[in-house]
N, C-alpha and C positions, 0 to 999 in steps of 0.2 A: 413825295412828302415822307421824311422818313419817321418809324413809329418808336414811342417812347423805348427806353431801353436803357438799361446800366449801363455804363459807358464804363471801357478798359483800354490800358494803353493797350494791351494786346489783343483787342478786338480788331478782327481784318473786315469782316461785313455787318452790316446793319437792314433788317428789313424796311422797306420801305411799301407805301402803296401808291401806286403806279396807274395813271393815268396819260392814254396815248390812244396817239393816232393812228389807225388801220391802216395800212397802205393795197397788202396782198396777201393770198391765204394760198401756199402751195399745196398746203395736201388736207383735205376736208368735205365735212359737206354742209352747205350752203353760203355764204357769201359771208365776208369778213366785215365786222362791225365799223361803221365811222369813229368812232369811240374804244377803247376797250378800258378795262381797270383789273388790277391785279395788282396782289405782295410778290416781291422778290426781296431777295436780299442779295445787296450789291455790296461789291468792292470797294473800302474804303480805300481813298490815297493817303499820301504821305503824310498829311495834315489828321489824316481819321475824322474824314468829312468824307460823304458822299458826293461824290462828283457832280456837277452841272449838268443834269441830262437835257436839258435844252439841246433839240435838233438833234440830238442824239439818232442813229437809224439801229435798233436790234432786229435778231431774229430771234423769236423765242417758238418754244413747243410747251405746246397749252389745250388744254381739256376744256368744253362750255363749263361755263359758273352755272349758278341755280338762276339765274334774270339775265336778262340782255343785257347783251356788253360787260358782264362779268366774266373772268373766265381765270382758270387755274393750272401754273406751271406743272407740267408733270413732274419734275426734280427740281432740288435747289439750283443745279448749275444749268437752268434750262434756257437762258437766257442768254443768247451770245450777241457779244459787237459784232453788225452787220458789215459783212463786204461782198464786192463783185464775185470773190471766187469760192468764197464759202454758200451763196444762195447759190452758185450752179453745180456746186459739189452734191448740196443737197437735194434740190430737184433730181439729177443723173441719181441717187438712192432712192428716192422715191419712184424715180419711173422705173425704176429695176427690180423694185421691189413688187410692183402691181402687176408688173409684166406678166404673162402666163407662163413663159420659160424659167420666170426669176429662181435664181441660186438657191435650193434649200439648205438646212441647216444638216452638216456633216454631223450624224452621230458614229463613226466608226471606222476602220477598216475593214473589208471582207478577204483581200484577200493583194496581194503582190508577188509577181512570178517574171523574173528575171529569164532573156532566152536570146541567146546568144546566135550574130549575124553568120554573113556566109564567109565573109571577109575579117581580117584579123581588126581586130579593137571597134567591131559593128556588131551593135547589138541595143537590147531593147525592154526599159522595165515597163512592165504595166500594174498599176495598184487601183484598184476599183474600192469605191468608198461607199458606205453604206448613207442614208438619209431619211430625214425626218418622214419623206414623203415616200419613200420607196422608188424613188424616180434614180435613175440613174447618174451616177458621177464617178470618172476616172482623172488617172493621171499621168501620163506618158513621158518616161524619160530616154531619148534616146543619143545615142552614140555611133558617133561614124569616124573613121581612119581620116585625122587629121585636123579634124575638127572639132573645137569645144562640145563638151554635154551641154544638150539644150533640155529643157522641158513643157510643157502646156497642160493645161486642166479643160478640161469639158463637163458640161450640166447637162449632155443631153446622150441619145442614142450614137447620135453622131460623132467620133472622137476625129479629131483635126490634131495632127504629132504639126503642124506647120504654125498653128495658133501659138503666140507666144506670150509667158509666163501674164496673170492681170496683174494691175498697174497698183501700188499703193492703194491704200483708200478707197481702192471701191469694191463694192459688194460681193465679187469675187472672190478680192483679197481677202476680205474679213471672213468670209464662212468658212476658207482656209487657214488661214493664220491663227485664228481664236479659234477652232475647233479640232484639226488632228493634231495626235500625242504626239510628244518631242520627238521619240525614236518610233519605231516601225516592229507591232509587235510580233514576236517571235511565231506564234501560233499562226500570222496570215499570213509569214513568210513561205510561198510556197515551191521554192528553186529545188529544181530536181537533183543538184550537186550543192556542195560547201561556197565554190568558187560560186554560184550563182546566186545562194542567200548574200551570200559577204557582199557582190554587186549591187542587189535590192538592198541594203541597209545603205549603205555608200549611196543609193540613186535619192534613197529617201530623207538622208540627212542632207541633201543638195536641193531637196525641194524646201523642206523647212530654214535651212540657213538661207536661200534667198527670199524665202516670205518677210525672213524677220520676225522679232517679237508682236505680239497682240497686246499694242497697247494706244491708250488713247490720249490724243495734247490738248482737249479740252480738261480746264481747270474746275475741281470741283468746290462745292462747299467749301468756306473752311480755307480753302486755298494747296489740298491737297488733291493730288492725283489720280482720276479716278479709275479704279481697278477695272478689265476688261469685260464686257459681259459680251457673256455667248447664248 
């Protein structure tokens, strides 16, 4: 039921209150209402009418109300169209997140030292990343005669150079992507020769250009973009 409001031709959302059916609760505690109600504001179409949400399926992220069955989005764009592969994207973050090994959040570099193989163009950067938790994470770039620079990242004591780069979008990615700086700074470059810093910059602009930018294709508010958080 959507709620009073100045109407503009250039109005894209309009809040509404929102009354809907529970289905499943991924991540919480205690069981999801048969009921629930809550404002959003949704997307108007072409017409600047809010859409027929009949049978409509969302996923939304939502905080208890003060009463049963009330409950409150955490952000304006907290509300997304439900599909098959956006609920198992999310659940795969959630369980990632709970896990006891899960990825913490990268505040840093400590240090990068490039060291060169026994054989010509074999060789080996390692950059060790500093974290929220003090728990370990590195990053292994290595090089061998004839074959492409690969790389891998590890979360734990254990570093695996076999383990290959994580995959878009998942929780890996993002403490990667959205937390170390563009370039490799100069202070934790720690190559014993020119030729071996100049390698560790080289290894570490190949880590970043394959993450890609940290950005996100959920639409915010408004209908603009919403900036990365870390």
């Amino acid at each position: 039921m959507p709620l009073p409001r100045e109407t503009s031709p250039f109005l894209t959302v309009q809040r509404a209150y929102v009354e809907a059916q529970g289905i499943d609760l991924l991540s919480g505690t205690g069981s999801v209402s048969a009921s629930v109600r809550y404002l959003a504001d949704i997307r108007l179409d072409s017409r600047h009418k809010i859409p027929n949400p009949r049978k409509q399926m969302v996923l939304i992220f939502a905080r208890p109300g003060t009463t049963p069955g009330d409950i409150q989005l955490v952000s304006p764009d907290a509300q997304l169209p439900w599909s098959q592969p956006l609920e198992a994207q999310v659940r795969k973050i959630l369980a990632d997140l709970a896990a006891p090994d899960s990825p913490p959040h990268i505040t840093g570099i400590n240090m990068a030292l490039y060291q060169q193989g026994d054989l010509a163009g074999e060789g080996e950067t390692q950059i060790f990343l500093t974290t929220a938790k003090g728990t370990p994470a590195a990053i292994i770039v290595q090089h061998k005669p004839g074959q492409p620079s690969r790389w891998s990242a590890s979360f734990s004591e254990v570093v695996d150079a076999a383990n290959a780069p994580p995959a878009q979008g998942t929780l890996e990615w993002y403490r990667l992507a959205c937390s170390l700086p563009e370039t490799l700074p100069a202070s934790a470059n720690l190559g014993e020769t020119q030729e071996a810093k100049d390698q560790a910059v080289a290894d570490y602009l190949l880590v970043r250009r394959d993450l890609g930018p940290c950005t996100r294709t959920r639409v915010a508010w408004g209908g603009d973009i919403a900036k990365p958080a870390k």
